[in-house]
C-alpha positions in Angstrom: -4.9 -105.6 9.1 -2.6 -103.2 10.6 -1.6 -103.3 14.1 -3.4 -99.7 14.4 -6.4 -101.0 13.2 -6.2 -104.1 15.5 -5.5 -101.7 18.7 -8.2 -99.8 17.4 -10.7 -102.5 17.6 -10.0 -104.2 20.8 -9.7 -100.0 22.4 -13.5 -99.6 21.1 -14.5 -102.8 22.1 -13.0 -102.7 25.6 -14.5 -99.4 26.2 -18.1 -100.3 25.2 -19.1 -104.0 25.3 -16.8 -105.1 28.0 -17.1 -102.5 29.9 -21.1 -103.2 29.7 -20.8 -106.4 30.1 -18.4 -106.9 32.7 -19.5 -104.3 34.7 -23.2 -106.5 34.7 -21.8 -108.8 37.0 -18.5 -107.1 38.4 -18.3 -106.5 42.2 -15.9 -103.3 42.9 -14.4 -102.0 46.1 -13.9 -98.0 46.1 -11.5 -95.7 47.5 -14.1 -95.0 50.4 -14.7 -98.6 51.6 -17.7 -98.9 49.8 -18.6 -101.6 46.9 -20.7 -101.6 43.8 -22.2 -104.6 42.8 -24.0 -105.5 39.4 -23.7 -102.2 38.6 -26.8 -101.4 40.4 -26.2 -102.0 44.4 -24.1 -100.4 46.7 -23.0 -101.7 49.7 -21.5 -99.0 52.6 -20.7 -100.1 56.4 -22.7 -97.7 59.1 -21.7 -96.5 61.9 -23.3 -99.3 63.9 -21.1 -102.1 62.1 -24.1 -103.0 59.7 -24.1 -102.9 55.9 -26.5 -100.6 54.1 -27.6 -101.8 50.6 -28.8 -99.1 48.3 -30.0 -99.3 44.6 -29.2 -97.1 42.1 -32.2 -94.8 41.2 -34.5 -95.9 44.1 -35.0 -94.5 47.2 -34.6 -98.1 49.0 -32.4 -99.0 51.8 -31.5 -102.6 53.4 -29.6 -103.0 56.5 -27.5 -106.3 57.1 -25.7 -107.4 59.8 -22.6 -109.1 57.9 -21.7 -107.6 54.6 -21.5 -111.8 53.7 -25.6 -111.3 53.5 -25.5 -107.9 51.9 -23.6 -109.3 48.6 -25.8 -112.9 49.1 -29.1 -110.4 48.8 -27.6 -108.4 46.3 -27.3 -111.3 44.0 -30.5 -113.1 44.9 -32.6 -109.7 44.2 -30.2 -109.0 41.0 -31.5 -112.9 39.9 -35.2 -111.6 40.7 -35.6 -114.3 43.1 -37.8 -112.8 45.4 -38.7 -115.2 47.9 -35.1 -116.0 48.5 -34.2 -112.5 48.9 -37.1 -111.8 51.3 -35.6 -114.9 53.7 -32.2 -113.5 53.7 -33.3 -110.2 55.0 -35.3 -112.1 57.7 -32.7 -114.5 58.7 -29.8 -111.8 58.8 -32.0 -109.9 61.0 -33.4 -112.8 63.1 -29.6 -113.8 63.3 -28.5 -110.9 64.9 -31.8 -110.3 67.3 -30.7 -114.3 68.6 -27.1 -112.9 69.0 -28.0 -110.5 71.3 -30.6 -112.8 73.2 -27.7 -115.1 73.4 -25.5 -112.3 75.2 -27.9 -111.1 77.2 -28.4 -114.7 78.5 -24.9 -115.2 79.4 -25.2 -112.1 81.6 -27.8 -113.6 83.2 -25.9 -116.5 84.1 -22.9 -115.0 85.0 -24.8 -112.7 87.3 -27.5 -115.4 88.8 -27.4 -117.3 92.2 -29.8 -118.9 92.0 -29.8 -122.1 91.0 -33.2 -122.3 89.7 -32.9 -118.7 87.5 -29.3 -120.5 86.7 -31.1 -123.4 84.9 -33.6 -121.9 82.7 -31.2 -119.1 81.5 -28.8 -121.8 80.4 -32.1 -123.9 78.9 -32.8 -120.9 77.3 -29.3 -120.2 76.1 -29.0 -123.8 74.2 -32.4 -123.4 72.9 -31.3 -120.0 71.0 -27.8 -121.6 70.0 -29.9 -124.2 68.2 -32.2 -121.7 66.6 -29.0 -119.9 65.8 -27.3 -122.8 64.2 -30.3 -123.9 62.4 -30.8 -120.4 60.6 -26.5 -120.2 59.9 -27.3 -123.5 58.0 -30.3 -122.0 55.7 -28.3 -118.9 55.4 -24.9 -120.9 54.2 -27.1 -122.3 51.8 -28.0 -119.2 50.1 -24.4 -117.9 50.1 -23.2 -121.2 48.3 -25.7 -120.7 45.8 -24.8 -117.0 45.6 -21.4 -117.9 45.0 -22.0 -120.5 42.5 -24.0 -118.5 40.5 -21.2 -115.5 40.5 -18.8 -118.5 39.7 -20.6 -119.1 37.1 -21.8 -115.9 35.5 -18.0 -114.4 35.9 -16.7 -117.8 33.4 -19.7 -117.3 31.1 -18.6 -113.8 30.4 -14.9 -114.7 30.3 -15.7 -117.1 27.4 -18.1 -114.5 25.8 -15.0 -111.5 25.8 -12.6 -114.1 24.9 -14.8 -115.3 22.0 -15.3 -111.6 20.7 -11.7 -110.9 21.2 -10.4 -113.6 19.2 -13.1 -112.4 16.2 -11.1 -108.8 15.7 
């Protein structure tokens, strides 16, 4: 086979199957700060310092606090695992409403003298940092699972391109 024939092959095949395939599970970062993922989601920051997901030929919209969730969601809705998807959207928002309780609580302490008022803010305080740590835990889990499986699928289709590319 001639070396024109050989460039020819792996040209075509980069352009259409890897392409395809790679861009199935490829996460990309654009010019404008925004990233595609899958080839179906993409992520943009907002003006309030969330993360808006939105999927290609659908009107729908998710809003995260941590673009760490965003991509964790992205691949748990990619995976059709709906339940899981559903949690992460209510512990990323539960999250952040405990954040601001938590601030709001340290106000309160600063700015109380009473010693009473003093108490049950800071009682409140260590309940929501327990709440708070409780739901980081359940969330880690889904972003090392999330991970895992990206792990994974990215060396699947690094064996399947090598594969096809040592067949030309």
């Amino acid at each position: 086979m001639t070396s024109n024939k050989i460039i020819e092959k792996v040209t075509k095949f980069l352009t259409n199957e890897f392409t395809q395939t790679v861009g199935n599970i490829a996460i990309f970062k654009n010019d404008d700060g925004s990233y595609e993922l899958f080839d179906r989601y993409i992520i943009s920051e907002t003006k309030n310092d969330t993360f808006a997901v939105s999927i290609r030929n659908s009107h729908t919209i998710k809003v995260f606090n941590s673009l760490k969730n965003a991509v964790t969601w992205c691949t748990f809705e990619k995976r059709n695992k709906f339940y899981q998807s559903t949690r992460i959207e209510q512990l990323d928002t539960a999250i952040g409403s405990i954040n601001v309780s938590i601030n709001i609580h340290q106000t309160l302490i600063k700015k109380s003298k009473e010693l009473d008022k003093k108490m049950i803010y800071i009682a409140k305080l260590n309940e929501e940092r327990l709440r708070r740590k409780s739901m980081a835990t359940e969330m880690n889990s889904y972003i090392v699972e999330s991970k895992y499986w990206q792990t994974k699928k990215f060396a699947q289709t690094e064996q399947n391109v090598y594969g096809k590319i040592n067949t030309l």
